[in-house]
C-alpha positions as CSV (number, residue, x, y, z in Angstrom):
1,X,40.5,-5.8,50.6
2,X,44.4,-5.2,50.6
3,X,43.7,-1.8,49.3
4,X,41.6,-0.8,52.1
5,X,44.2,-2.5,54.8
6,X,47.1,-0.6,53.3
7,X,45.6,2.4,53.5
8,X,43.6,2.1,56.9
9,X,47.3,1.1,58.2
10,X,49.0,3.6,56.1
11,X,47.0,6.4,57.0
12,X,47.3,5.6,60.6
13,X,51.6,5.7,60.6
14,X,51.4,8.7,58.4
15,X,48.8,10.1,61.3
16,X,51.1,9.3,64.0
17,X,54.4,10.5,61.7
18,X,52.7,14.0,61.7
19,X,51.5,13.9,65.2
20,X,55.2,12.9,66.4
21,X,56.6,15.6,64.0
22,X,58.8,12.8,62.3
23,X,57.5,12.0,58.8
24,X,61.0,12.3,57.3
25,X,62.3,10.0,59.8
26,X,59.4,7.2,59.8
27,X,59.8,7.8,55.9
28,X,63.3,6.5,55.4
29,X,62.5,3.9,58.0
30,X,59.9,2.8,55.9
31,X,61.7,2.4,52.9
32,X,64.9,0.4,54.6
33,X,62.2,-1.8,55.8
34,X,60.2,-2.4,52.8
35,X,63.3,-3.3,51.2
36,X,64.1,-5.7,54.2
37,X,61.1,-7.6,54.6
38,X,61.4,-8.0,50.4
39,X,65.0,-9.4,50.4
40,X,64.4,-11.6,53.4
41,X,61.3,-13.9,52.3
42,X,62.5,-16.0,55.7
43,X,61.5,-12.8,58.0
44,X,57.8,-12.9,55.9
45,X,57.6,-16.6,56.5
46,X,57.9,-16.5,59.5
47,X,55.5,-13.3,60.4
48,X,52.6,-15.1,58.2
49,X,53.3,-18.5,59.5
50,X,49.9,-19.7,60.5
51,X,51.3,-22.3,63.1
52,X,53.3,-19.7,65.0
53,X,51.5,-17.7,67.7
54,X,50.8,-14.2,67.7
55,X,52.8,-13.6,71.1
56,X,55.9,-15.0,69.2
57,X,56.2,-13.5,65.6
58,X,56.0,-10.2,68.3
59,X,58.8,-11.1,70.2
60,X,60.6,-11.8,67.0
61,X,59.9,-8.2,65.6
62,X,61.1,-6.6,69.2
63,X,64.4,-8.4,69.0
64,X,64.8,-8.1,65.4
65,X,63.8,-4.3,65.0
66,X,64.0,-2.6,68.9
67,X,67.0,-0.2,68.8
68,X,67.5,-0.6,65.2
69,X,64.1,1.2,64.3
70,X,62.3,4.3,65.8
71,X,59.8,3.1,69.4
72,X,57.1,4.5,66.8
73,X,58.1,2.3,64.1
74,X,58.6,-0.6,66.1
75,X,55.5,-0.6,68.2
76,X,53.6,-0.2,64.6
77,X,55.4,-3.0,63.5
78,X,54.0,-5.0,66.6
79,X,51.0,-3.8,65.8
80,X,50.4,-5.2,62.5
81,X,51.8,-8.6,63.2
82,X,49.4,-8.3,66.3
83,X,46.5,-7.8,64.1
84,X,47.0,-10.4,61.8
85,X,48.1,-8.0,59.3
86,X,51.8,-9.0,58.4
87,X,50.9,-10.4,55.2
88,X,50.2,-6.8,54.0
89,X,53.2,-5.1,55.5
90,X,54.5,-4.7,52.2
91,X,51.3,-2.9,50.5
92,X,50.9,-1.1,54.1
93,X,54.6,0.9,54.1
94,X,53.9,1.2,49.9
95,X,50.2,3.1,50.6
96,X,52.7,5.3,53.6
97,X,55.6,6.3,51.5
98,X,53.8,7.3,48.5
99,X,51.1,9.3,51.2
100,X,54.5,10.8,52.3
101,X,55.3,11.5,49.0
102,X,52.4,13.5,48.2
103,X,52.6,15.3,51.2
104,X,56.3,16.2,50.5
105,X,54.8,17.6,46.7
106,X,57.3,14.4,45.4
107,X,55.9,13.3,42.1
108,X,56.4,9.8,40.9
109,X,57.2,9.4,37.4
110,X,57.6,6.7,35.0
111,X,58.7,7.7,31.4
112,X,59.1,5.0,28.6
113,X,61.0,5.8,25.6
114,X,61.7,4.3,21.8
115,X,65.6,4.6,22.9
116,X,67.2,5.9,25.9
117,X,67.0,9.8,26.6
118,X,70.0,11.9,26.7
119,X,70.5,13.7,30.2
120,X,69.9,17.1,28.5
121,X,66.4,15.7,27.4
122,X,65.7,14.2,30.6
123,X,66.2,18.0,32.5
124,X,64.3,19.5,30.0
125,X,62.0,17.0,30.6
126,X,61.8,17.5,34.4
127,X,61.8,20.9,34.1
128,X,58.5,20.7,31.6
129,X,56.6,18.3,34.0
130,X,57.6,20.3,37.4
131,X,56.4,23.5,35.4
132,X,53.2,21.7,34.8
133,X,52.6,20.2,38.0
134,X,52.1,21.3,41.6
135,X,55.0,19.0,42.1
136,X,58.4,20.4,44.3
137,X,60.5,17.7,43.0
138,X,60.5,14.1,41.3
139,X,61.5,10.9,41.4
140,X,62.0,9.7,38.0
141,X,61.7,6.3,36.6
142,X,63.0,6.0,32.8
143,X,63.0,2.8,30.8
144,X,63.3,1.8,27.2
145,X,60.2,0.1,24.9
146,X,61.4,0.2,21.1
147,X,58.1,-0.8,20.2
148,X,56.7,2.8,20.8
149,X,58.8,3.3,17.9
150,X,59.0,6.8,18.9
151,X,57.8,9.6,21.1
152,X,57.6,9.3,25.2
153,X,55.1,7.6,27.2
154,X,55.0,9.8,30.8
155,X,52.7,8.6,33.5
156,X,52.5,10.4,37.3
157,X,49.7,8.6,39.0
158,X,46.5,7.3,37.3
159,X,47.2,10.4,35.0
160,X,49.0,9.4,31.1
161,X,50.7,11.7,28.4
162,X,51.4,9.4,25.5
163,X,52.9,10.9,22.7
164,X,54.5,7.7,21.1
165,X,54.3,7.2,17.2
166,X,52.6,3.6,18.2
167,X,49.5,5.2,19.4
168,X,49.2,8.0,16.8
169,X,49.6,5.0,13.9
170,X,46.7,3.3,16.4
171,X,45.1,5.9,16.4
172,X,45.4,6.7,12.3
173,X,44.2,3.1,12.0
174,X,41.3,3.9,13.8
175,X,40.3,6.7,11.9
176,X,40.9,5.1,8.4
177,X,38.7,2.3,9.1
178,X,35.8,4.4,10.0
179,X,36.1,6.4,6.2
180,X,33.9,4.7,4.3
181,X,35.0,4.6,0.4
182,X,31.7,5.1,-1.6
């Protein structure tokens, strides 16, 4: 159910960001408020508060966001809360930015390593997966996993490259136990 919210709400802002010819705008809006409503769990209690009306977790987001964010923002802000939907606020500007990003051609990546890549490797890197995508650019998310002992782990959406020694020994595994020794 939060899937379909998010992206029934998503869809909508990212509508209305190409209708108003401001997706870059609503964009970085989106993100300073995702990060808001994640560092101030106050702000969330009180939008999903079930004892406070509807009429006045709105008032609270016009005097907490008019003038600070776009009318467009704002009024979709009102929106939500008006709906019900403030609970999902989080999943809703998550399902817009990554619409956004798609639209922009920005490819998300998260790359796991054995140990931590050198910047040469991690442009030549880049440079491999934008040749190999219809990306225009990416956002790169490295971390370190020593127990793929070796070898990369790239992911960019539902889509997986995993090179790492740890599956190819998984997979050697697999394979030995299915010789049968006569």
């Amino acid at each position: 159910m939060a899937k379909i919210v998010s992206k029934v709400y998503g869809d909508a802002l990212f509508e209305l960001a190409l209708e108003k010819q401001s997706v870059t705008a609503l964009y970085e809006e989106a993100e300073a408020l995702r990060k808001i409503f994640r560092d101030n769990g106050e702000l969330m209690q009180l939008l999903t508060h079930p004892k406070i009306s509807k009429e006045e977790k709105e008032a609270a987001v016009k005097a907490i966001f008019d003038g600070r964010v776009s009318d467009d923002m704002a009024g979709f802000l009102v929106l939500v809360v008006d709906k019900g939907r403030a609970d999902e606020l989080d999943a809703v500007l998550g399902y817009f930015l990554s619409v956004v990003k798609e639209y922009k051609k920005i490819g998300v990546v998260d790359v796991a390593s054995a140990v931590e890549l050198t910047d040469a490797q991690k442009e030549k890197l880049c440079e491999k997966l934008l040749a190999t995508t219809d990306y225009a650019t990416l956002e790169v998310n490295y971390r370190v996993d020593a127990a793929l002992i070796g070898g990369l782990v790239v992911r960019i959406g539902d889509r997986v490259v995993d090179s790492s020694i740890r599956t190819k020994l998984s997979q050697m595994e697999k394979q030995l136990q299915r010789i049968q020794l006569s």
